[in-house]
C-alpha positions as CSV (number, residue, x, y, z in Angstrom):
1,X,161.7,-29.8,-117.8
2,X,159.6,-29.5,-114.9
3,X,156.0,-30.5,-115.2
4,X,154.4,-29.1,-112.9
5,X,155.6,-25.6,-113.1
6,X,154.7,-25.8,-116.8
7,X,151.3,-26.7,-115.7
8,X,151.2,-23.6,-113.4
9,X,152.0,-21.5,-116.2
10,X,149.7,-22.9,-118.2
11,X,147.3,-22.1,-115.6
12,X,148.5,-18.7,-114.6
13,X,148.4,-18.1,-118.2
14,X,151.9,-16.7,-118.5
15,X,152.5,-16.6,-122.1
16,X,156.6,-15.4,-121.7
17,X,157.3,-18.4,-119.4
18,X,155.0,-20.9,-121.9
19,X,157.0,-20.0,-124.7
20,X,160.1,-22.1,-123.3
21,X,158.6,-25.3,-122.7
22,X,158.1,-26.0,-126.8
23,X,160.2,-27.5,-129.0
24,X,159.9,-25.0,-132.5
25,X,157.7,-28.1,-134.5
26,X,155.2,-28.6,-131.0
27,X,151.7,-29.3,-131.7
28,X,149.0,-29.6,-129.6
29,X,146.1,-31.3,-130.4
30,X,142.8,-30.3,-128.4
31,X,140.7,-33.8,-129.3
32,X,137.4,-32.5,-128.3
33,X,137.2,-29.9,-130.5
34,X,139.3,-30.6,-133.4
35,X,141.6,-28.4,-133.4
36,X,145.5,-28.6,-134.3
37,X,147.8,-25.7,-132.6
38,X,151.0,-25.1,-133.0
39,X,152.7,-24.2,-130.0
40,X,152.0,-20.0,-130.6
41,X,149.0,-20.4,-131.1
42,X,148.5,-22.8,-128.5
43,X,150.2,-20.1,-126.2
44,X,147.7,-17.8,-127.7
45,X,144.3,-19.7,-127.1
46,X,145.0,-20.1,-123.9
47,X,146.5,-17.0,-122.6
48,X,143.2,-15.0,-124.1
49,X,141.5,-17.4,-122.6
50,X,139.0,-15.6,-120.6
51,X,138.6,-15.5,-117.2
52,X,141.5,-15.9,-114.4
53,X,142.6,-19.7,-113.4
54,X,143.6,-22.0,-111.0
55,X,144.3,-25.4,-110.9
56,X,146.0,-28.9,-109.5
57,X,147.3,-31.9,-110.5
58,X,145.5,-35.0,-109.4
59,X,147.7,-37.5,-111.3
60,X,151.5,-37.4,-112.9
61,X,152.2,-40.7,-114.6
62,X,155.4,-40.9,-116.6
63,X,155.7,-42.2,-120.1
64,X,158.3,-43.2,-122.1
65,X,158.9,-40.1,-123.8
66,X,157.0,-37.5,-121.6
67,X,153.7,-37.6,-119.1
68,X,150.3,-38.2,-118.6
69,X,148.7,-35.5,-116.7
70,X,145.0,-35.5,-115.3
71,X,144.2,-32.2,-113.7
72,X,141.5,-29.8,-112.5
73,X,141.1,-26.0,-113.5
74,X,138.4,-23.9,-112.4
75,X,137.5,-20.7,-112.6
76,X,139.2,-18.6,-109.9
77,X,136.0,-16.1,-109.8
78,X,133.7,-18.5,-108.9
79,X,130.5,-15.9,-109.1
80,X,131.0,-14.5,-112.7
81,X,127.5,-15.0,-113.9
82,X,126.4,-16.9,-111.3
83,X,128.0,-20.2,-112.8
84,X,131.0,-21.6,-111.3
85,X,133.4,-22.8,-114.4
86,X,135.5,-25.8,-113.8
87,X,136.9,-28.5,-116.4
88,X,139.3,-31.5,-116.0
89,X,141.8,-32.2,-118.7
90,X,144.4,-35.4,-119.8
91,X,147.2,-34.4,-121.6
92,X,149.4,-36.8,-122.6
93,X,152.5,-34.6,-123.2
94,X,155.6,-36.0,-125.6
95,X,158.7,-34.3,-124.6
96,X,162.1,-34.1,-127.5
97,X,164.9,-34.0,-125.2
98,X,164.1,-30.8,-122.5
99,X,161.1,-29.5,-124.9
100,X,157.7,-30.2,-125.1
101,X,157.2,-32.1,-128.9
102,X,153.3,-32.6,-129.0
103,X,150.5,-32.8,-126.6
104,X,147.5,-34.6,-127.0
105,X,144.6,-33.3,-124.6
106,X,141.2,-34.5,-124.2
107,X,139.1,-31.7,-121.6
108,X,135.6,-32.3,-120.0
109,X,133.4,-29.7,-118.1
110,X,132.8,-31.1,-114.2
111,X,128.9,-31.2,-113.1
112,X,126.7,-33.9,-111.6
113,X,125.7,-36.9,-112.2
114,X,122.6,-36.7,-115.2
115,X,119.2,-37.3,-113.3
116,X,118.8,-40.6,-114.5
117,X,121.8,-42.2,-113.1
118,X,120.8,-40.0,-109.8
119,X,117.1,-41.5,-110.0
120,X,118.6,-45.1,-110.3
121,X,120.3,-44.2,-107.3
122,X,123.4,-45.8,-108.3
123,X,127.9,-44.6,-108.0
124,X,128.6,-42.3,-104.9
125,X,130.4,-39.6,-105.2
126,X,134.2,-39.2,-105.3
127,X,134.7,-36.6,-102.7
């Protein structure tokens, strides 16, 4: 399987192509939230997603039996309601042969730095 065009589709939110990357027994586990998928209704949540989506890679580790992805996505209309939406996500993605088996993904919102680190004038930024 190739993990970066799965992450495009995921992206792209192209439900037809998503469907082939999951093994029948996938879960995905969203860790933030709580929440337990299985892979159609993984497919589901985030294809009706709303909003339209972009994202990249920043870093593609291998693991013994799959990934670890770290990744930005951000909200390709930047103006919709005056607030520009963007997230980065790990997913540390178990593969069963050619198939997707279970991920585990832990997502943050980007934004600055809280005042009071900024007021202690301490970290620079990353880029």
């Amino acid at each position: 399987m190739e993990i970066t065009a799965y992450f495009q589709d995921v992206v792209k939110q192209d439900a037809q192509k998503l469907k082939n990357y999951f093994a029948k027994d996938a879960k995905v586990l969203w860790h933030n939230t709580n929440e337990c998928f299985t892979a159609e209704e993984f497919i589901r949540a985030n294809c009706e997603y709303p909003g339209s989506w972009d994202g990249e890679i920043e870093i593609l580790t291998p693991m013994q039996d799959g990934w670890i992805l770290a990744a930005r996505v951000w909200e390709k209309d930047l103006a919709q309601n005056g607030k520009e939406a963007s997230f980065h996500v790990v997913s540390f993605v178990h593969m069963q042969g050619e198939k997707i088996s279970r991920i585990d993904e832990y997502w943050g919102d980007d934004g600055k730095a809280p005042q009071w680190r900024l007021d202690k004038k301490i970290g620079t930024p990353i880029r």
